[in-house]
Kinemage of the C-alpha trace (Angstrom):
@kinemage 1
@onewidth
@group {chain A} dominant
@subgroup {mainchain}
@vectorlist {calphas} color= white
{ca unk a 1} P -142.065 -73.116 -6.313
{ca unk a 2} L -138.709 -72.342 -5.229
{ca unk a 3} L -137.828 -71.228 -8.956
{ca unk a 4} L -140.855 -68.936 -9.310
{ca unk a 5} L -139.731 -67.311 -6.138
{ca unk a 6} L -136.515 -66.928 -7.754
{ca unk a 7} L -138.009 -65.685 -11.094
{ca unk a 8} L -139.745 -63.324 -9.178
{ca unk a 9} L -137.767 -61.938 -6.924
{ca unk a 10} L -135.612 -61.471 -10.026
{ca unk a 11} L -137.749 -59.830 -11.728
{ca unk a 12} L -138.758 -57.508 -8.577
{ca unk a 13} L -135.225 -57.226 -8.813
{ca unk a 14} L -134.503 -55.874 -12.118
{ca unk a 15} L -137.737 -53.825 -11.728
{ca unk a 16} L -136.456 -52.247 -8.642
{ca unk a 17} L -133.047 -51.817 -10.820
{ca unk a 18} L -135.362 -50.642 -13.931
{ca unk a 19} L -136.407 -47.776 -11.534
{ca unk a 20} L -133.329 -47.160 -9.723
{ca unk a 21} L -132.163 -46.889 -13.522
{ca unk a 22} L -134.763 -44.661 -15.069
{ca unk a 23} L -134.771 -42.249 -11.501
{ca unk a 24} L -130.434 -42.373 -12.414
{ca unk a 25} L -131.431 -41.535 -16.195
{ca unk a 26} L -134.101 -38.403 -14.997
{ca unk a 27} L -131.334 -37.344 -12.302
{ca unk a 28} L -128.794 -37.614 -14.720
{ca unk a 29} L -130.491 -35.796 -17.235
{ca unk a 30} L -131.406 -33.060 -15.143
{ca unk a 31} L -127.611 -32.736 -14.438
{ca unk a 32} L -126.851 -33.162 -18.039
{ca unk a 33} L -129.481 -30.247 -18.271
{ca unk a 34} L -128.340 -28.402 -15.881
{ca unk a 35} L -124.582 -29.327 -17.253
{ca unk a 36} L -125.544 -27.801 -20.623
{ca unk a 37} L -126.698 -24.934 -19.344
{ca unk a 38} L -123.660 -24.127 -17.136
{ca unk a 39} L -121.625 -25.318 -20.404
{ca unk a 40} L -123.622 -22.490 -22.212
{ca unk a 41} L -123.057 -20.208 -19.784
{ca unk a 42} L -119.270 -20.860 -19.572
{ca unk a 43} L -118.736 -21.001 -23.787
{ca unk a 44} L -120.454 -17.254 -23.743
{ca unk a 45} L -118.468 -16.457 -20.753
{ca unk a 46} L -115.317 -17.998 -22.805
{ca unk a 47} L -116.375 -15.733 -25.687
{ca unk a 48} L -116.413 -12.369 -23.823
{ca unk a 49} L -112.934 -13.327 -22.154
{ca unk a 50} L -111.479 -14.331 -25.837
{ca unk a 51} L -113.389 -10.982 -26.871
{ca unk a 52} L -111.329 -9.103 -24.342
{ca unk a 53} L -108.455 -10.982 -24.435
{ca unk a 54} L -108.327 -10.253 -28.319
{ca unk a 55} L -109.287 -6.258 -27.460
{ca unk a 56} L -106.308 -6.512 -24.870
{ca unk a 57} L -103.977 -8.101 -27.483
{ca unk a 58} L -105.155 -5.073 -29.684
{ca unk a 59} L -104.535 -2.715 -27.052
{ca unk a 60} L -100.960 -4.144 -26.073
{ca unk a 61} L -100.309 -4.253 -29.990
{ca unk a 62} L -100.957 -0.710 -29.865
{ca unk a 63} L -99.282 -0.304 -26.427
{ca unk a 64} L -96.095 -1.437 -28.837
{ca unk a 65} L -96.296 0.650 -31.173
{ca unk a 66} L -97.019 3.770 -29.171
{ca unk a 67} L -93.992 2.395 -27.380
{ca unk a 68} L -91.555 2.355 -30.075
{ca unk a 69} L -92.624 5.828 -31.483
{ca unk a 70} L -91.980 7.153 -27.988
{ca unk a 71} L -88.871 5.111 -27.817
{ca unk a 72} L -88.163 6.585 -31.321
{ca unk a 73} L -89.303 10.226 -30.435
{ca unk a 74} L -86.923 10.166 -27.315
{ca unk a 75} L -83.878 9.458 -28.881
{ca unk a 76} L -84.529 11.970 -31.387
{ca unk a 77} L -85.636 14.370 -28.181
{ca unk a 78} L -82.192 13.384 -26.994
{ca unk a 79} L -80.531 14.173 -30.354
{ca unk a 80} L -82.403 17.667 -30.116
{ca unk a 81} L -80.974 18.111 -26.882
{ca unk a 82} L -77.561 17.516 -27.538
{ca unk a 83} L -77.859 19.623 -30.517
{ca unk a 84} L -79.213 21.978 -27.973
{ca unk a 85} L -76.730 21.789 -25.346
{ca unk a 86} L -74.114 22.543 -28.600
{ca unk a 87} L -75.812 25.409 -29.182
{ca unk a 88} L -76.406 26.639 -26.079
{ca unk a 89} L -72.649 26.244 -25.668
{ca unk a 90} L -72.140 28.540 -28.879
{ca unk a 91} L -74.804 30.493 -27.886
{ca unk a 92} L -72.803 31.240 -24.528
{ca unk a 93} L -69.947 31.696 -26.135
{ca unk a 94} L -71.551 34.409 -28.658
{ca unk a 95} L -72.846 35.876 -25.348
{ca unk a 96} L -69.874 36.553 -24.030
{ca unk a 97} L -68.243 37.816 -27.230
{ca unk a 98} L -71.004 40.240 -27.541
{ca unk a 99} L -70.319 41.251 -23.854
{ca unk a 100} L -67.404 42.107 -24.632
{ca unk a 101} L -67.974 43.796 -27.992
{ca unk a 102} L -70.857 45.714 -26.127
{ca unk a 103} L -68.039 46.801 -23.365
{ca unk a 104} L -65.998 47.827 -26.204
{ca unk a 105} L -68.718 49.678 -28.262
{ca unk a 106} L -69.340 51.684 -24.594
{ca unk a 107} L -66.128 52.470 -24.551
{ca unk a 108} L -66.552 53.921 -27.488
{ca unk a 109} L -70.000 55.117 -27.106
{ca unk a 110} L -68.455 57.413 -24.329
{ca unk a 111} L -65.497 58.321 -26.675
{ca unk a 112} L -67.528 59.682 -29.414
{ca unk a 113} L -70.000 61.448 -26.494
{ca unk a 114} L -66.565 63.072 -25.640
{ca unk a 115} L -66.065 63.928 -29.371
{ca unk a 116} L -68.974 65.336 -30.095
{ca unk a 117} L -69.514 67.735 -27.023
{ca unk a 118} L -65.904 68.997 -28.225
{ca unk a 119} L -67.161 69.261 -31.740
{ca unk a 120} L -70.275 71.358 -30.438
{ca unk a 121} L -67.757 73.679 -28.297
{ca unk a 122} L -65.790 74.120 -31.262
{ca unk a 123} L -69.140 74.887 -33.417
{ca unk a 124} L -70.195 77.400 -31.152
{ca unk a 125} L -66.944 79.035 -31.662
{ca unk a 126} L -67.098 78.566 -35.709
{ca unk a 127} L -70.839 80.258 -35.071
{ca unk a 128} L -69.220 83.611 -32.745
{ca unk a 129} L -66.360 83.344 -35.515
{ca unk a 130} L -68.560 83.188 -38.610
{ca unk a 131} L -70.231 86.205 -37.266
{ca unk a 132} L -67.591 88.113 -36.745
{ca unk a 133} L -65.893 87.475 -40.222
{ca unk a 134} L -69.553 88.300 -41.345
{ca unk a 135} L -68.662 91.594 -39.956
{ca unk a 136} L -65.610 91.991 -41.843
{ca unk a 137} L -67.230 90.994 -45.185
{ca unk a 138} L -69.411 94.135 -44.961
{ca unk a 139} L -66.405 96.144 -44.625
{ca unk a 140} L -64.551 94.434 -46.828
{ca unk a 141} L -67.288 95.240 -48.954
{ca unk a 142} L -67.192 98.803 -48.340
{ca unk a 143} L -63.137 98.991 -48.969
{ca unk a 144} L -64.017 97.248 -52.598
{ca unk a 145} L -66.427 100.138 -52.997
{ca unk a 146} L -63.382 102.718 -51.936
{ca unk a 147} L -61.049 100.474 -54.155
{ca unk a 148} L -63.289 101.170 -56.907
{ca unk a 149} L -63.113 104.774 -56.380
{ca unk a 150} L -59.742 104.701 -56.634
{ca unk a 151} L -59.553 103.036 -59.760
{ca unk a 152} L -60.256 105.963 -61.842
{ca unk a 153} L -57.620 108.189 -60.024
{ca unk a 154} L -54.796 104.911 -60.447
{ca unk a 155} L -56.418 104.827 -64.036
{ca unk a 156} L -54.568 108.588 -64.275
{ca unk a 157} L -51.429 107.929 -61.947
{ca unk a 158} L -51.600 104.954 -64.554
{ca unk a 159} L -51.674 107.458 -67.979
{ca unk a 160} L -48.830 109.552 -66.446
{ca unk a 161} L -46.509 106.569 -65.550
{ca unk a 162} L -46.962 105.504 -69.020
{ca unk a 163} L -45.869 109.231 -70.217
{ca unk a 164} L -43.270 109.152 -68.017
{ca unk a 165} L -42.315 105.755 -69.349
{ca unk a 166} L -41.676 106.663 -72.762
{ca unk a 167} L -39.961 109.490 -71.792
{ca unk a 168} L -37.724 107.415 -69.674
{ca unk a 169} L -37.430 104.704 -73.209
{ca unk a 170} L -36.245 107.770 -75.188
{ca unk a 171} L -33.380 108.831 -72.654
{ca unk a 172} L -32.291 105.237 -72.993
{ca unk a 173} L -32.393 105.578 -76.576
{ca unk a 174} L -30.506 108.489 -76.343
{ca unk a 175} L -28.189 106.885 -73.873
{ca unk a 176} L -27.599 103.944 -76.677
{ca unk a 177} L -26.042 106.139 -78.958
{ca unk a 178} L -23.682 107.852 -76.410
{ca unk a 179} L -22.438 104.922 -75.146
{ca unk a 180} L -22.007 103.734 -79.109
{ca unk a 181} L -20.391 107.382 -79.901
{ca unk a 182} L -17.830 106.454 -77.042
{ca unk a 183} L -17.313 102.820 -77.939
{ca unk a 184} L -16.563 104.628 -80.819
{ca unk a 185} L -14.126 107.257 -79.040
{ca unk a 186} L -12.535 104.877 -77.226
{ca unk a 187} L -11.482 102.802 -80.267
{ca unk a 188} L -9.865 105.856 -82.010
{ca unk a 189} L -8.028 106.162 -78.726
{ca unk a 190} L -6.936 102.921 -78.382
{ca unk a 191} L -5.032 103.558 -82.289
{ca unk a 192} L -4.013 106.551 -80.972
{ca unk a 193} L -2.210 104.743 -78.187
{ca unk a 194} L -0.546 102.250 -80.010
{ca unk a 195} L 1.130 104.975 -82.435
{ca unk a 196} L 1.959 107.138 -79.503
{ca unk a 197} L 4.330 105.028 -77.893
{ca unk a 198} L 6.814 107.416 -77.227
{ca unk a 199} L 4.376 110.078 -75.505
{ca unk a 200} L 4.027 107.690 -72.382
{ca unk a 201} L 2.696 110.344 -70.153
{ca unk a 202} L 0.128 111.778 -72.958
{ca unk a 203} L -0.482 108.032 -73.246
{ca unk a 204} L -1.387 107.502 -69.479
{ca unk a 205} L -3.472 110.730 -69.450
{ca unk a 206} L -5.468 109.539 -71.930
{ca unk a 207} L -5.369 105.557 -71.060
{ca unk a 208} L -6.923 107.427 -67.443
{ca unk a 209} L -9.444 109.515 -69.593
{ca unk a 210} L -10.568 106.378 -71.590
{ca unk a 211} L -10.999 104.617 -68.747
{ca unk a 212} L -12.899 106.915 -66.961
{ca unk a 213} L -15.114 107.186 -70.277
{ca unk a 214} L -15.380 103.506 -69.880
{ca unk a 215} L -16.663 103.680 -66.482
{ca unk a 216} L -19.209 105.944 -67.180
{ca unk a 217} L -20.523 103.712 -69.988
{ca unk a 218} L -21.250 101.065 -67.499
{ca unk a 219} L -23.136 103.025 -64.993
{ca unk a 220} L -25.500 104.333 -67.988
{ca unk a 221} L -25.668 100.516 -69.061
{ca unk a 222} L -26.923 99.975 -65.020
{ca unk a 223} L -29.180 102.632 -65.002
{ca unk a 224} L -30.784 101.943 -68.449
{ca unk a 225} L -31.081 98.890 -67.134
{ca unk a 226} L -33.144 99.479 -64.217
{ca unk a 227} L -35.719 101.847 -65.938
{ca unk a 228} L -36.184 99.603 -68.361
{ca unk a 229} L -37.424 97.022 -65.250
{ca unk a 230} L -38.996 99.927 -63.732
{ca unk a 231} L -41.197 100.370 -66.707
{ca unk a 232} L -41.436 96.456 -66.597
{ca unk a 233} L -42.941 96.403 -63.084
{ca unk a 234} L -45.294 99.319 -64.548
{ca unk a 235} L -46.873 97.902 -67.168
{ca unk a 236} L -47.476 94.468 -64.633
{ca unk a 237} L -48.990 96.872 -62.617
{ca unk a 238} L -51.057 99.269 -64.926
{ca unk a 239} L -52.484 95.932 -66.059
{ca unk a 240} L -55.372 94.581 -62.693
{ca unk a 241} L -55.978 98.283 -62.624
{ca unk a 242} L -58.145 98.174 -65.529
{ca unk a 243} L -61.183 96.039 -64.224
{ca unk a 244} L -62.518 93.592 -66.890
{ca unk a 245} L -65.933 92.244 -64.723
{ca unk a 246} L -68.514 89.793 -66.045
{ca unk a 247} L -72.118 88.735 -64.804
{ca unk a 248} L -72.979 85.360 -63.232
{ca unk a 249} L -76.273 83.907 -61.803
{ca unk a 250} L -76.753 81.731 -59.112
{ca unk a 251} L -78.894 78.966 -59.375
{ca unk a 252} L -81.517 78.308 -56.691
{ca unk a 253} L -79.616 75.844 -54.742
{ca unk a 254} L -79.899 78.352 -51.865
{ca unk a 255} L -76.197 77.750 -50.841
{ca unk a 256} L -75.410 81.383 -50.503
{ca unk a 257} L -78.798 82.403 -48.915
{ca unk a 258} L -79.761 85.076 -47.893
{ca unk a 259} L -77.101 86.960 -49.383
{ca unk a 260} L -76.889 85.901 -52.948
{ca unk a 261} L -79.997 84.036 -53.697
{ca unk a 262} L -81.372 83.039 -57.420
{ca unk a 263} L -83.476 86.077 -57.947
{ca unk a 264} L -79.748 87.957 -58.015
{ca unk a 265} L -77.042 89.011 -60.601
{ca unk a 266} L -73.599 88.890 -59.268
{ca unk a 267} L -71.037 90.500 -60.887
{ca unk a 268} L -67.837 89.356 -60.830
{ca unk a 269} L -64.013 90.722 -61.681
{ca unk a 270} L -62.014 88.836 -63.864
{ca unk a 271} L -58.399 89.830 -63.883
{ca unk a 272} L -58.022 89.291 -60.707
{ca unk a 273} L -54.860 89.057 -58.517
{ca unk a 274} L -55.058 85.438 -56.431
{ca unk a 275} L -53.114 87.407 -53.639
{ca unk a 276} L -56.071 89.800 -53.444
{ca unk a 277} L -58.360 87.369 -52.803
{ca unk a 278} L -59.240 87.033 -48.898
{ca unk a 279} L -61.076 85.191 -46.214
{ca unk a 280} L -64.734 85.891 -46.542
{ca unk a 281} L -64.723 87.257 -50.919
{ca unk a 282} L -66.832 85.254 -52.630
{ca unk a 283} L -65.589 83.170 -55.265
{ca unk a 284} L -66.285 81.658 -58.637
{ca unk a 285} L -64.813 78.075 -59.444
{ca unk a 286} L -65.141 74.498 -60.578
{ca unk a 287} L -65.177 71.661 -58.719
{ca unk a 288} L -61.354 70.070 -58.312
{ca unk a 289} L -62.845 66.647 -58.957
{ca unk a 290} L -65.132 67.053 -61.887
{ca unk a 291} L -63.279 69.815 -63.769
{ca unk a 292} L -66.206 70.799 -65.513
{ca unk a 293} L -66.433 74.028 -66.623
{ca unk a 294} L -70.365 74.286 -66.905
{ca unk a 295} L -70.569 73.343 -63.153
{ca unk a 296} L -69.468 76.758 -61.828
{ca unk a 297} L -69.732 77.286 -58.130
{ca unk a 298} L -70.058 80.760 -55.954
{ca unk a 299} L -69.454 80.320 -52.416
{ca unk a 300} L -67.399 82.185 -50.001
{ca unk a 301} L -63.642 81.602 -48.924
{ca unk a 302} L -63.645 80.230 -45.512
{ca unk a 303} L -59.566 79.457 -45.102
{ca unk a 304} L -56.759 80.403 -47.371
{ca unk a 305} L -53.275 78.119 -47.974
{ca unk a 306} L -50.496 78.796 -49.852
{ca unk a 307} L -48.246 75.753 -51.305
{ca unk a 308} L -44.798 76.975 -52.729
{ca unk a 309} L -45.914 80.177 -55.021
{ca unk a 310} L -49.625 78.717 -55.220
{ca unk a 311} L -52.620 79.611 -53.327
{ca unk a 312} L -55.579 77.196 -52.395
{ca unk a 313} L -58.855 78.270 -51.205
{ca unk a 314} L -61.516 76.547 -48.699
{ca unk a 315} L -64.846 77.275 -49.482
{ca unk a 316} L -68.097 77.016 -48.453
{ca unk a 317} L -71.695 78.074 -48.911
{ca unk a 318} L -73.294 80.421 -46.231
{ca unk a 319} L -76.172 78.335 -46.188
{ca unk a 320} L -74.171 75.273 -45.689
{ca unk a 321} L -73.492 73.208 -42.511
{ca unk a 322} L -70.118 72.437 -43.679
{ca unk a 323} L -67.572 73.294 -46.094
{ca unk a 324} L -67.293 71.983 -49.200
{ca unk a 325} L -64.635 69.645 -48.577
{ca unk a 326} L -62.037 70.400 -50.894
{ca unk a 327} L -59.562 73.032 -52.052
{ca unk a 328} L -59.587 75.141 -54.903
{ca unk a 329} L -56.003 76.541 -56.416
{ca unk a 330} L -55.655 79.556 -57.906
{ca unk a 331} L -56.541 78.221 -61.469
{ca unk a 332} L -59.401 76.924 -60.877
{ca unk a 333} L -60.837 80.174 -59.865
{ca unk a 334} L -63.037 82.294 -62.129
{ca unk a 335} L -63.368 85.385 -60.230
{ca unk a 336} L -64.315 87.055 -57.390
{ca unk a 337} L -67.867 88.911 -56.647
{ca unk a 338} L -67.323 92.869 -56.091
{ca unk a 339} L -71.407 93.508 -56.492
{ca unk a 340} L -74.590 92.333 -55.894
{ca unk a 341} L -77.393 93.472 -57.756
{ca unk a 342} L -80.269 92.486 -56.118
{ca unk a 343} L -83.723 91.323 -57.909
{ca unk a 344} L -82.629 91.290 -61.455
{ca unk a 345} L -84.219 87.712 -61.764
{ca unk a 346} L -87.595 87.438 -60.440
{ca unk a 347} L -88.844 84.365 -62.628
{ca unk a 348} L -87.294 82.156 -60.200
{ca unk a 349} L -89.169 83.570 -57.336
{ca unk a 350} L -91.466 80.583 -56.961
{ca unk a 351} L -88.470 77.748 -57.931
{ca unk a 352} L -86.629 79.817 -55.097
{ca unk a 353} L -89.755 79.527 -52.726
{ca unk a 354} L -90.196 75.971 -53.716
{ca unk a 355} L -86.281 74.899 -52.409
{ca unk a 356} L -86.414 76.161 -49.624
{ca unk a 357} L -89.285 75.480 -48.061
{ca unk a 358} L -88.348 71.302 -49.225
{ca unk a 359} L -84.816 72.453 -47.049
{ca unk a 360} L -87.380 73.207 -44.472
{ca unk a 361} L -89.294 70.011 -44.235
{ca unk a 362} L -86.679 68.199 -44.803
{ca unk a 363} L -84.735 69.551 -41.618
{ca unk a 364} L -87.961 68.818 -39.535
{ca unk a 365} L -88.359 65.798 -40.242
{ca unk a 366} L -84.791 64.894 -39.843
{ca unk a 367} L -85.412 66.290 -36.293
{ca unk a 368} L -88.465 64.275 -35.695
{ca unk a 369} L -87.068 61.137 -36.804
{ca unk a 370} L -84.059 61.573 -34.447
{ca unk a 371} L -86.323 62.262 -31.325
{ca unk a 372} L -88.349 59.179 -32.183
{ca unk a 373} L -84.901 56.959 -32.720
{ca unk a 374} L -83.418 57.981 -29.485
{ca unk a 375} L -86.975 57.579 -27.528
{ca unk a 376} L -87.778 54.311 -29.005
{ca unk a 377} L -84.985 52.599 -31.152
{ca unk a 378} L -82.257 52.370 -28.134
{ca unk a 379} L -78.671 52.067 -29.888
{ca unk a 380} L -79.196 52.579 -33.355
{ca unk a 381} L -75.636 52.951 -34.646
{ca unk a 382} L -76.171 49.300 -36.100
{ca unk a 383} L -78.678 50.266 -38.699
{ca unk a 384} L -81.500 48.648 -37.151
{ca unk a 385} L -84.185 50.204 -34.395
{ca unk a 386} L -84.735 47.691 -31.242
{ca unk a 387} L -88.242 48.769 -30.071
{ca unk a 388} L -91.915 46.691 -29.917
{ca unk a 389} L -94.342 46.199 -32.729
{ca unk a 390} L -95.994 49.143 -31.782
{ca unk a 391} L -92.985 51.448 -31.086
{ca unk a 392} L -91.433 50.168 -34.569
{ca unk a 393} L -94.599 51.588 -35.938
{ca unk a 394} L -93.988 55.302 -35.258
{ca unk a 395} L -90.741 55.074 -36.170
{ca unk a 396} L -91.450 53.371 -39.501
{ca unk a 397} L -93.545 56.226 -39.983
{ca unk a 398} L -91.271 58.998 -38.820
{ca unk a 399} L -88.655 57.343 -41.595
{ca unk a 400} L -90.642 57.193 -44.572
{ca unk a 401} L -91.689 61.031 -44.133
{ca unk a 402} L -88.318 61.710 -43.381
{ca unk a 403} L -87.199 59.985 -46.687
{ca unk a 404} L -90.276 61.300 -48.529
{ca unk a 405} L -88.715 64.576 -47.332
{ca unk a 406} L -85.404 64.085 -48.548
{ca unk a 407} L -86.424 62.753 -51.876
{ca unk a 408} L -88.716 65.938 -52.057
{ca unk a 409} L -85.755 68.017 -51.634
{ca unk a 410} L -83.581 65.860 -54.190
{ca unk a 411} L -86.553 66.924 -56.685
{ca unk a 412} L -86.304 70.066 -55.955
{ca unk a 413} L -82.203 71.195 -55.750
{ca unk a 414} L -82.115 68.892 -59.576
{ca unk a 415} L -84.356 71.453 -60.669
{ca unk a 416} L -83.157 74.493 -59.450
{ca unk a 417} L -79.548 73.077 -61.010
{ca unk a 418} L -81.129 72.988 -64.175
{ca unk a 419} L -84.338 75.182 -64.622
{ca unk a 420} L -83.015 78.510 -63.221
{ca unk a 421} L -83.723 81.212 -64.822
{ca unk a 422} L -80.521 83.213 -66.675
{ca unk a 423} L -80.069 85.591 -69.389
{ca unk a 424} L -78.877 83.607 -72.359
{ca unk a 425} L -75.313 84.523 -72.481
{ca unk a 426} L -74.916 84.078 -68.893
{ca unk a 427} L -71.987 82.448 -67.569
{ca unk a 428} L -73.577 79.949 -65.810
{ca unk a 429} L -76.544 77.528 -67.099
{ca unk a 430} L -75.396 75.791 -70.254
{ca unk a 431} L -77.067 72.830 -69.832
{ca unk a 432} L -74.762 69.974 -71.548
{ca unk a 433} L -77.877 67.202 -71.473
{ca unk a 434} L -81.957 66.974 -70.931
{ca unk a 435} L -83.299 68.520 -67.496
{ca unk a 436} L -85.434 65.703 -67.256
{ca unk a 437} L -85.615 64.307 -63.317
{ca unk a 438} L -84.630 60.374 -62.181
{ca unk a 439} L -85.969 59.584 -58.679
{ca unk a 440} L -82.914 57.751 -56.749
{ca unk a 441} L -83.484 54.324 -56.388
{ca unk a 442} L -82.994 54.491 -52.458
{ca unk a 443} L -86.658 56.450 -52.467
{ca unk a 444} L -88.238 53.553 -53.125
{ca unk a 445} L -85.681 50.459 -52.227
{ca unk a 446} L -85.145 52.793 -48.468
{ca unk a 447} L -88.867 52.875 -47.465
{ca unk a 448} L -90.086 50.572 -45.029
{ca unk a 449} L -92.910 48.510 -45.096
């Protein structure tokens, strides 16, 4: 009995534990359940973090390199900067040698100002000066008219100096042959003398009448002399009064407008005297420097020089700003005009017309362009104009008409070299080569674009 209790109560016991077991085992794998499921949870929360944690690694990766290029890009910003800082130093210094090249060039500015209100006193003066030896041109002019007047009557004095010249030649002549006859006389004397020894006072009578014969032989020698230099100096002078004149014709450079223009015949004397040449004549010469004989020029004698027994002459075309820069001996001259005759030429009326009205656009737009330079360009002594896009434009403009102007007139003074109109014989237009025209490079190399 007591062992079936014991069986029993062990078996109650190990049901009770069977229980107790299998209500562990449901509790336990509900935990286990619920274990999983928080094990779930945390492996997909484990997965985002390694998700981010692998898009932060990517980010700092990035975050290094962006790092090094900046690290990179500052020390070459620092480079810049100290290649900066150099030239900013350089730059300063430049600054300041400009300052003081821009103090100088004030300086100078103010100089030149100076010069040039002197030079425009003294060209006001040239102007009142011109216009009086304008003045004495005309009566110059009118005394070569009297000159010529008197030609004919010095043409006569001329004739009767020559009469009296070979009048004078035969007396000499005839003066020869005395002094010969008592060369002649004096010889026989001198014999006579030597055999006469004893007659000492006959011999001193006639030693004293020899010698007086002598004497007079001489002063016929002195005055045969001077006639014959007399007649010298008149044949020097009978020769400039015979006029030998020839015709010339201007081209239509318009140099010597309005007085002598193109459509003119000039005519001018040949054997001239330099010493009657005088300020204000006109003159025919060839340039000094090219010495070409073809290239004759008329203008008029503004200044007159005289080296040792030469004279030089300063000339310049009325027309003409300035002179022509050089002067012209006496050799070089040609001639000198004593008449005008007007219209002789009128084929070259429109070549005429067509230089100067280029001379006339080219002046206004030499004008033009220097009001726009000074409005807009500031300083523009250094060949470039300092002004805005837009103010560049109008003076772009203004330039290329101004060049188009000057290349115009170029055109126009090659022509009326070479195509005016002359007489064939004329002293002037020979041309040596073709009349053909070359534009100057600079009219299309100059314009600005």
């Amino acid at each position: 009995m007591t062992t079936l209790r014991k069986t029993a109560t062990a078996l109650v016991l190990a049901f009770v534990a069977i229980i107790a077991l299998a209500v562990a085992t449901l509790v336990f794998r509900a935990d286990a359940a619920d274990l999983r499921g928080q094990l779930r949870q945390a492996e997909a929360g484990l997965g985002q973090e390694q998700d981010a944690h692998a898009q932060t690694r990517e980010h700092l990766q990035d975050a290094r390199g962006e790092t090094a290029a900046l690290q990179t890009e500052r020390d070459s910003l620092q480079a810049e900067r100290a290649d900066l800082l150099t030239a900013n130093a350089a730059l300063t210094a430049a600054g300041e040698s400009l300052r003081s090249e821009r103090d100088g060039l004030q300086v100078e500015l103010t100089e030149q100002q100076s010069e040039n209100d002197d030079l425009a006193a003294a060209n006001v003066a040239l102007g009142d000066e011109r216009d009086v030896l304008t003045q004495h041109v005309g009566k110059l002019e009118d005394r070569n008219q009297e000159l010529f007047a008197s030609v004919g009557r010095l043409e006569a004095d001329n004739a009767r100096l020559s009469a009296e010249g070979i009048r004078l030649t035969g007396e000499v002549e005839k003066v020869s042959l005395d002094r010969a006859e008592l060369w002649s006389a004096n010889a026989k004397l001198e014999l006579t003398n030597a055999g006469l020894e004893a007659s000492v006072a006959d011999l001193e009578t006639d030693l004293r009448r020899l010698r007086d014969a002598v004497g007079t032989v001489e002063d016929l020698e002195a005055q045969a002399t001077a006639i014959e230099g007399e007649i010298a100096t008149l044949n020097r002078q009978r020769a400039p009064l015979v006029p030998k004149t020839y015709n010339s014709y201007p081209a239509c450079t318009g140099s010597m407008e309005p007085k002598i223009t193109c459509l003119d015949t000039v005519v001018m004397l040949e054997n001239f005297r330099p010493e009657d040449i005088v300020i204000g004549a006109v003159i025919s010469f060839v340039d000094p420097e090219s010495r070409t004989d073809g290239d004759r020029i008329i203008h008029r004698v503004v200044d007159i020089k005289k080296e040792g027994d030469i004279l030089y002459f300063w000339p310049q075309g009325d027309a003409n700003d300035i002179p022509d820069g050089y002067w012209v001996s006496e050799g070089d001259v040609y001639g000198y005009v004593t008449q005008i005759i007007k219209d002789t030429r009128p084929q070259n009326k429109e070549l005429r017309d067509r230089v100067i009205e280029a001379e006339k656009k080219l002046a206004e737009t030499k004008a033009a362009l220097s009001k726009v330079e000074k409005k807009y360009c500031g300083d523009i002594s250094t060949g470039f104009c300092h002004a805005s896009d837009a103010d560049y434009d109008k003076y772009k403009t203004a330039f290329n008409t101004y060049l188009d102007a000057w290349c115009d007139n170029d055109h126009a003074q090659h022509d009326a070299y070479w195509k005016s109109y002359a007489p064939r014989g004329g002293t002037f237009y020979v041309p040596p080569v073709q009349s053909y025209y070359i534009s100057p490079p600079g009219c299309t190399l100059n314009r600005l674009t």
